[in-house]
C-alpha positions as CSV (number, residue, x, y, z in Angstrom):
1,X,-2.5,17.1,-3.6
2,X,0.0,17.0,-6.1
3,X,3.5,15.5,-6.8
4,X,5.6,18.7,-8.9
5,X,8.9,17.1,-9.0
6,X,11.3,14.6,-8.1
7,X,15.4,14.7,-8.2
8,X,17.0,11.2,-7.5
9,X,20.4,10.1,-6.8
10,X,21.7,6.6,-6.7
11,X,18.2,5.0,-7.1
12,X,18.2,1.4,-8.4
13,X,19.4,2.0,-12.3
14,X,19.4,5.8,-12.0
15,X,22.5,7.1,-11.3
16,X,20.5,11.2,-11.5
17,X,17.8,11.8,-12.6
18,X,15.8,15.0,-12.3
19,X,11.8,14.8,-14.1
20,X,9.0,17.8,-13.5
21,X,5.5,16.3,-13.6
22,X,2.2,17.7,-14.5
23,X,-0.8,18.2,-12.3
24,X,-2.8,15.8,-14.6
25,X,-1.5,12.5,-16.6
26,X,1.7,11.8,-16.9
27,X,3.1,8.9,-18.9
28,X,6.3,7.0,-19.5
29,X,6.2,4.3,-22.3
30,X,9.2,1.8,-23.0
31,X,10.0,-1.9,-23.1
32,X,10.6,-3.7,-20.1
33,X,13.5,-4.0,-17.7
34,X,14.4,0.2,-18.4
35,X,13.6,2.0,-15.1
36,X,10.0,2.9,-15.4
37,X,8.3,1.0,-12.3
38,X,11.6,2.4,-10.6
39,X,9.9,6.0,-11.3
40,X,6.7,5.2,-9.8
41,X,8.3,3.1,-6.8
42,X,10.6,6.1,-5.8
43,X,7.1,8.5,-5.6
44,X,5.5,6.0,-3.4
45,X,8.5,5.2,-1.0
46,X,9.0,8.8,-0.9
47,X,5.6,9.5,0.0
48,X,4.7,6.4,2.2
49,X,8.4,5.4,3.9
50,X,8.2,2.1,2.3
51,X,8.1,0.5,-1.4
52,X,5.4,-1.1,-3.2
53,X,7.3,-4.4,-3.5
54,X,7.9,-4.4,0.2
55,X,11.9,-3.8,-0.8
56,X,14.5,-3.4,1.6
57,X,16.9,-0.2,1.6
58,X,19.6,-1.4,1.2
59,X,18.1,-3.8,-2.5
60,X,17.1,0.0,-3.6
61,X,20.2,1.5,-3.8
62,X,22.3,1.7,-7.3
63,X,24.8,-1.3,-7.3
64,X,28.4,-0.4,-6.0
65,X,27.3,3.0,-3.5
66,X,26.3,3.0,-0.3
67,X,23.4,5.5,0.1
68,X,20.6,7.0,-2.0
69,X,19.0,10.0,-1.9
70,X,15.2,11.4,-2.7
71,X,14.3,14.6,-3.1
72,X,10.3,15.0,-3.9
73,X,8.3,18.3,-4.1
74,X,4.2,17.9,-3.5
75,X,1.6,20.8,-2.9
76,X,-0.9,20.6,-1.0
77,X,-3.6,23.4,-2.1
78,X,-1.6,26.5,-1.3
79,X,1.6,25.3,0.3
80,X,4.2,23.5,-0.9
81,X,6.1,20.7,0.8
82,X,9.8,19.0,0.7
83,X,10.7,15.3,0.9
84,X,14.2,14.6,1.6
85,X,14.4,10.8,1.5
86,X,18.2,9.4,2.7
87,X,18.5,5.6,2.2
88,X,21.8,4.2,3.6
89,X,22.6,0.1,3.3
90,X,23.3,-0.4,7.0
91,X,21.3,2.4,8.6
92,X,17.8,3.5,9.3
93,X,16.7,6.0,6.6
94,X,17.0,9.2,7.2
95,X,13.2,12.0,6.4
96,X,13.4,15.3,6.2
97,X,10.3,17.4,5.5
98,X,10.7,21.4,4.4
99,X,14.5,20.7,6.2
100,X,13.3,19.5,9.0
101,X,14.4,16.1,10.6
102,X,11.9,13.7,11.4
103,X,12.9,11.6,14.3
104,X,10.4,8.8,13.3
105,X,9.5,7.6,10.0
106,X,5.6,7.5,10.8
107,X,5.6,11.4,11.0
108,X,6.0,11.5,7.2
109,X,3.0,9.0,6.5
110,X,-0.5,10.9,6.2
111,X,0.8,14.1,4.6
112,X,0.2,12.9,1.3
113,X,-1.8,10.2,0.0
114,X,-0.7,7.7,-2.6
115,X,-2.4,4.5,-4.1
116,X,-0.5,2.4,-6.4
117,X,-2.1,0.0,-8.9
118,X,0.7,-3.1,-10.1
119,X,-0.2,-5.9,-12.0
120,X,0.4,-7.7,-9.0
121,X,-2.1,-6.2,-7.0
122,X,-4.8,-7.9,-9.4
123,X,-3.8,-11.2,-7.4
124,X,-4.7,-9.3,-4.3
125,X,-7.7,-11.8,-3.7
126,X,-6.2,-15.4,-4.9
127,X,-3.3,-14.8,-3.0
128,X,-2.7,-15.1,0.6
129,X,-4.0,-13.2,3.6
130,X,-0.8,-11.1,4.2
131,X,-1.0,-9.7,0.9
132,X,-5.1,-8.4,2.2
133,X,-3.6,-7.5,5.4
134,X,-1.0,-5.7,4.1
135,X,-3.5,-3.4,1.7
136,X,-5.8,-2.9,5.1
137,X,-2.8,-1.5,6.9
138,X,-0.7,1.0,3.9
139,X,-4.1,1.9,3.2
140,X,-5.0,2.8,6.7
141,X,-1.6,4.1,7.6
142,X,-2.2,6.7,5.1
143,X,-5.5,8.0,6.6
144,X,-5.7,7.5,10.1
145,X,-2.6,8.5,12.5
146,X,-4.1,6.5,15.1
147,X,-4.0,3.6,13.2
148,X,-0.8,3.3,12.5
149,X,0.3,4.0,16.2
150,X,-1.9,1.2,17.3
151,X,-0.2,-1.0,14.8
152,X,3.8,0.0,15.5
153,X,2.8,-0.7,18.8
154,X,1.1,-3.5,18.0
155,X,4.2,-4.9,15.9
156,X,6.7,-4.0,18.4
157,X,4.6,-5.9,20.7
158,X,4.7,-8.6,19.4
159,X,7.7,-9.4,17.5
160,X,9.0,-9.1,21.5
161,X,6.5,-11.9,22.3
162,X,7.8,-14.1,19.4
163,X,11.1,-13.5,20.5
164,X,10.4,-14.6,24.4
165,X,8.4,-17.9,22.6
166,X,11.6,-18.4,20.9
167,X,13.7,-18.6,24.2
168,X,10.9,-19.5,26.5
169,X,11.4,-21.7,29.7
170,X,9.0,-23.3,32.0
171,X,10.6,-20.6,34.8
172,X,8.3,-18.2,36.3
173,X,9.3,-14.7,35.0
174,X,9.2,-16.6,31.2
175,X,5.0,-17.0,32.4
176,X,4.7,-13.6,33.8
177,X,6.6,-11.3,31.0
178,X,3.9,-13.1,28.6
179,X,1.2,-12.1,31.0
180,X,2.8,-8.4,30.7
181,X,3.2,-8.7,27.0
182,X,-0.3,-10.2,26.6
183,X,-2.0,-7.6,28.4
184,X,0.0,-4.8,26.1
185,X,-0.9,-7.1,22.7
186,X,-5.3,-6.6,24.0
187,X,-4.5,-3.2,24.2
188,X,-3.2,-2.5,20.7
189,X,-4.8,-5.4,19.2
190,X,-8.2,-4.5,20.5
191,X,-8.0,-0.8,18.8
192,X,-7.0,-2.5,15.3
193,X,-9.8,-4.9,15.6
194,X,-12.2,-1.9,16.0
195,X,-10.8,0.6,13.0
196,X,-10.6,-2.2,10.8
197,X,-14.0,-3.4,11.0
198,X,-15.2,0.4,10.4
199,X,-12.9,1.0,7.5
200,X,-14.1,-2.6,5.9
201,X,-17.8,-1.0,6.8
202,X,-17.0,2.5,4.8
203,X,-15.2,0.4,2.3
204,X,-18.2,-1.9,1.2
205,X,-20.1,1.3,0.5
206,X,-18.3,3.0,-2.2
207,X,-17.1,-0.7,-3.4
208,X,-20.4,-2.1,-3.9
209,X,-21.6,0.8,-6.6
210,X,-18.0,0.7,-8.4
211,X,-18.5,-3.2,-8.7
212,X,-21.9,-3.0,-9.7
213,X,-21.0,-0.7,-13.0
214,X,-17.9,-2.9,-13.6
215,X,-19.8,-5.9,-14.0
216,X,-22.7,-4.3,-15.9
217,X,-25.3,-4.5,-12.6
218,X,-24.9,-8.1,-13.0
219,X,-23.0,-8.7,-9.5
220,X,-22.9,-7.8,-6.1
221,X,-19.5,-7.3,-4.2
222,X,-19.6,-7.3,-0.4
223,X,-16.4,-7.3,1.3
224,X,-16.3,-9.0,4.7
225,X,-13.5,-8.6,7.7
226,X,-12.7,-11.5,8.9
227,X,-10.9,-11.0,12.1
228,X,-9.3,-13.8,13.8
229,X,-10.2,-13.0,17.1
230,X,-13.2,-10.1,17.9
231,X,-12.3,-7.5,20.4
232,X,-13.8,-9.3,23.6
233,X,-12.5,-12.3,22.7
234,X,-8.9,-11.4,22.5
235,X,-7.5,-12.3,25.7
236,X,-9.3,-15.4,26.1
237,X,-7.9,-16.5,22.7
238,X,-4.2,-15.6,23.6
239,X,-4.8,-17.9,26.8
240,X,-6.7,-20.7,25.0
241,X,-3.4,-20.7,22.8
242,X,-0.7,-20.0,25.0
243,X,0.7,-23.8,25.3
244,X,0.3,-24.2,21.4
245,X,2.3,-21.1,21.1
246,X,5.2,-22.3,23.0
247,X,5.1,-25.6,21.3
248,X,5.2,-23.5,17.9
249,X,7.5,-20.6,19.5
250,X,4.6,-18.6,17.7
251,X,1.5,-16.2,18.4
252,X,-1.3,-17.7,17.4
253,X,-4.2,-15.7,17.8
254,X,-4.6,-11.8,16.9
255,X,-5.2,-9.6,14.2
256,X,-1.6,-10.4,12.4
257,X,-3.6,-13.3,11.1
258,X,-6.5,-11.7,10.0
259,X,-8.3,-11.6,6.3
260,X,-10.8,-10.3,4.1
261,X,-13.3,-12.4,2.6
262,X,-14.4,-11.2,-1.2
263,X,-18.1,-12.2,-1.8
264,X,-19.8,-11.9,-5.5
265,X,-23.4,-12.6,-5.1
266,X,-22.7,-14.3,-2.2
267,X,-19.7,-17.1,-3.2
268,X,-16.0,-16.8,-1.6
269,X,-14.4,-15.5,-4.9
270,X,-10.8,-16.5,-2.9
271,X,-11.6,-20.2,-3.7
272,X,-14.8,-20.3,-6.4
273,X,-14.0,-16.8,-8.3
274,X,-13.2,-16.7,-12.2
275,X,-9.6,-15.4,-12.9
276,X,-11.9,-12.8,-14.5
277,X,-13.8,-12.2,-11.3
278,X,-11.0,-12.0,-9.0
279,X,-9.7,-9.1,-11.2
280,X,-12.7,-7.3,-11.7
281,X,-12.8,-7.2,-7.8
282,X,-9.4,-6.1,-7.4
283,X,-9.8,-3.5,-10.2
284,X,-13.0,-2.1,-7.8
285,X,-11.1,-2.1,-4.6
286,X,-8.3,-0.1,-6.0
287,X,-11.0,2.7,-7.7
288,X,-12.8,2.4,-4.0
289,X,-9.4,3.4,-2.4
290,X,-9.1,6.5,-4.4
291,X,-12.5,7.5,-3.7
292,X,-12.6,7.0,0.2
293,X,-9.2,9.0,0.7
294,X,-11.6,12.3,-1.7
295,X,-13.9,11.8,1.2
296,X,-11.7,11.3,4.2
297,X,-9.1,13.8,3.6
298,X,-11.3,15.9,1.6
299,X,-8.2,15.7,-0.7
300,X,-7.0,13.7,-4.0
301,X,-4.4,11.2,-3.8
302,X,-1.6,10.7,-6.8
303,X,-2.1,7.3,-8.7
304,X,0.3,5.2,-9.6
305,X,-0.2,2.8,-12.1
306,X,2.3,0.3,-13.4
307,X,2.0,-1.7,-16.2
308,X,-2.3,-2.6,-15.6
309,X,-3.7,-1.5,-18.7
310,X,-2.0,-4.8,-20.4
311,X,-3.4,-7.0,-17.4
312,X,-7.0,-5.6,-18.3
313,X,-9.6,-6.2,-21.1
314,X,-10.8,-3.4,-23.4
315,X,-14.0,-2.6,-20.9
316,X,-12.2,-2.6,-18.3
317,X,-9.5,-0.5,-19.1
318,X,-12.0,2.3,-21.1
319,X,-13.4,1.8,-17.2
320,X,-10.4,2.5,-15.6
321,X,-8.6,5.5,-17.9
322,X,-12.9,6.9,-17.7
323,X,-12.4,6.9,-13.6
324,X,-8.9,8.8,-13.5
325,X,-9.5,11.7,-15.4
326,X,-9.6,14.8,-12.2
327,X,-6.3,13.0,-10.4
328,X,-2.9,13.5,-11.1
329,X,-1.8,10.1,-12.3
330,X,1.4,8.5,-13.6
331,X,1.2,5.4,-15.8
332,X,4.0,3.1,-17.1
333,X,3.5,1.2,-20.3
334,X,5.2,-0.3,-23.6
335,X,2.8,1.7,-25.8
336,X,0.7,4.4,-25.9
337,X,-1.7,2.9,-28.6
338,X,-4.1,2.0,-25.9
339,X,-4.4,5.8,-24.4
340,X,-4.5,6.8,-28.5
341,X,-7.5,4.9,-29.0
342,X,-9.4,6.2,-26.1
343,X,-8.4,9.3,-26.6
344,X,-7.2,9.7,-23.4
345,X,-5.1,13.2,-22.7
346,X,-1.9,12.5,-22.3
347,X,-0.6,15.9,-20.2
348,X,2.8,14.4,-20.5
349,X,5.0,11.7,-22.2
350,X,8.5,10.7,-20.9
351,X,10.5,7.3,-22.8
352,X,12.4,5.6,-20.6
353,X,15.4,3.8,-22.1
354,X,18.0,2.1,-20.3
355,X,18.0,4.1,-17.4
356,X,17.5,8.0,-19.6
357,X,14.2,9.6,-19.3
358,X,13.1,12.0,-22.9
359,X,10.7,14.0,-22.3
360,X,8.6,13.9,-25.5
């Protein structure tokens, strides 16, 4: 798959902007705070239904108008597809694909794949478990359809369950709709327990070897799912914590509080792992991610990378830029001397100043 163009309107410091890309690398260089992650973010929202910075609609859209609109053209071997992307401050967006209204968001997700790589994401592993638990589910979202109906449902589930916590009573019907809602939290829950622990399991294959030649066969990486509850133990947990969830007007048990545990030769990297360490790992899972969607969609995703080759050291980024070359990728950077030195083919160069893209 490939991304061929993208028109925007209204997008955060672009008023218009209209930019062709090529199938292979395509670059945009210039100092900070001029649009260029902005570039990369409206692909991946475009693509995914949601931003890489977990923005709301309404923070996306260029100050003083209400609405923006994305217009993104991908092929997909022979047959070529149209995003139509409305954002509106007070509304749910509205998707069009090929003219054709979507009635759910979710129907977009899955006909392209798309892995973005931020500086941020190298914190992946020192940060919390949200931040883990959100890669898991964009990640999954994007590849299994099944997935991410087990999850909305999941979600919608519960957020009504928080919301009966919040105004519970000690009267009857408060005890039996959380007996309903429990039953419909197993349900979902139980099928995101399941497809977790087998995408973790595929995961650890590809990771290991891509860790192993990152660290020069000195380390091992295992990656371990560390669900809160396991399947058969789901609705005995929600019981066990049913009065500490009406004390804390909370749900304590399920797989919206699950994590991954990063292990280097055996040690938690989350609490004993080098800054170098931590990186290194977070570096592999992103190179794993693009090669389990090649073997799971049979297809290649677009990478998005914004602003990593400065987080990196010199073997790691030689590493990375050596690992991209048969993708369609777009970078973001304040120079090109690193790509120069590498000689690494740059298929195209845009400058981004001040909200103008040159094509170079």
């Amino acid at each position: 798959m490939i991304v061929e163009s993208i028109k925007l309107n209204h997008f955060r410091n672009y008023d218009r902007l209209e930019l062709d890309f090529h199938k292979g690398t395509n670059l945009f260089y210039g100092d900070n705070a001029q649009g260029k992650t902005n570039i990369l973010e409206s692909v991946y929202l475009c693509g995914t239904t949601r931003s890489h910075k977990g923005s709301k609609d309404r923070e996306i859209i260029h100050f003083g108008e209400e609405e923006s609109h994305i217009c993104m053209r991908i092929r997909k071997g022979d047959i070529p597809y149209r995003i139509d992307m409305h954002l509106k401050k007070n509304k749910a967006k509205g998707i069009a694909i090929n003219g054709v209204p979507v009635k759910k968001a979710s129907e977009l997700i899955g006909l392209g794949n798309f892995v973005f790589f931020s500086p941020e994401d190298l914190n992946i592993i020192k940060n919390g478990p949200s931040e883990r638990r959100r890669f898991l589910d964009m990640e999954m979202c994007q590849l299994d359809k099944i997935y991410l109906y087990h999850l909305s449902n999941y979600n919608k589930v519960l957020n009504q369950r928080n919301r009966l916590l919040k105004d519970f009573s000690v009267y009857n019907e408060s005890q039996a709709m959380l007996d309903v809602l429990d039953e419909q939290l197993v349900l979902y829950g139980s099928d995101l327990i399941r497809l977790r622990s087998v995408f973790v399991s595929e995961l650890n294959e590809i990771l290991r070897q891509i860790h192993s030649s990152l660290s020069g066969r000195k380390e091992t990486l295992v990656l371990e799912y560390e669900a809160n509850a396991c399947v058969d133990m789901f609705e005995n947990a929600l019981k066990k914590n049913r009065e500490k969830d009406v004390r804390t007007r909370l749900t304590n048990a399920g797989p919206h509080r699950d994590d991954l545990c990063f292990l280097i030769n055996g040690i938690d990297i989350r609490k004993y792992g080098s800054q170098g360490q931590q990186r290194t790992a977070a570096l592999s899972l992103k190179l794993a991610e693009i090669e389990l969607v090649k073997q799971n969609v049979k297809d290649t995703p677009v990478l998005l990378l914004d602003d990593v080759l400065s987080e990196l050291d010199s073997s790691r980024q030689k590493y990375l830029l050596e690992s991209i070359h048969d993708i369609q990728t777009m970078i973001t950077c304040t120079g090109i001397d690193d790509f120069v030195s590498y000689n690494f083919q740059i298929n195209k160069l845009f400058q981004v100043i001040c909200g103008t893209v040159h094509e170079k």
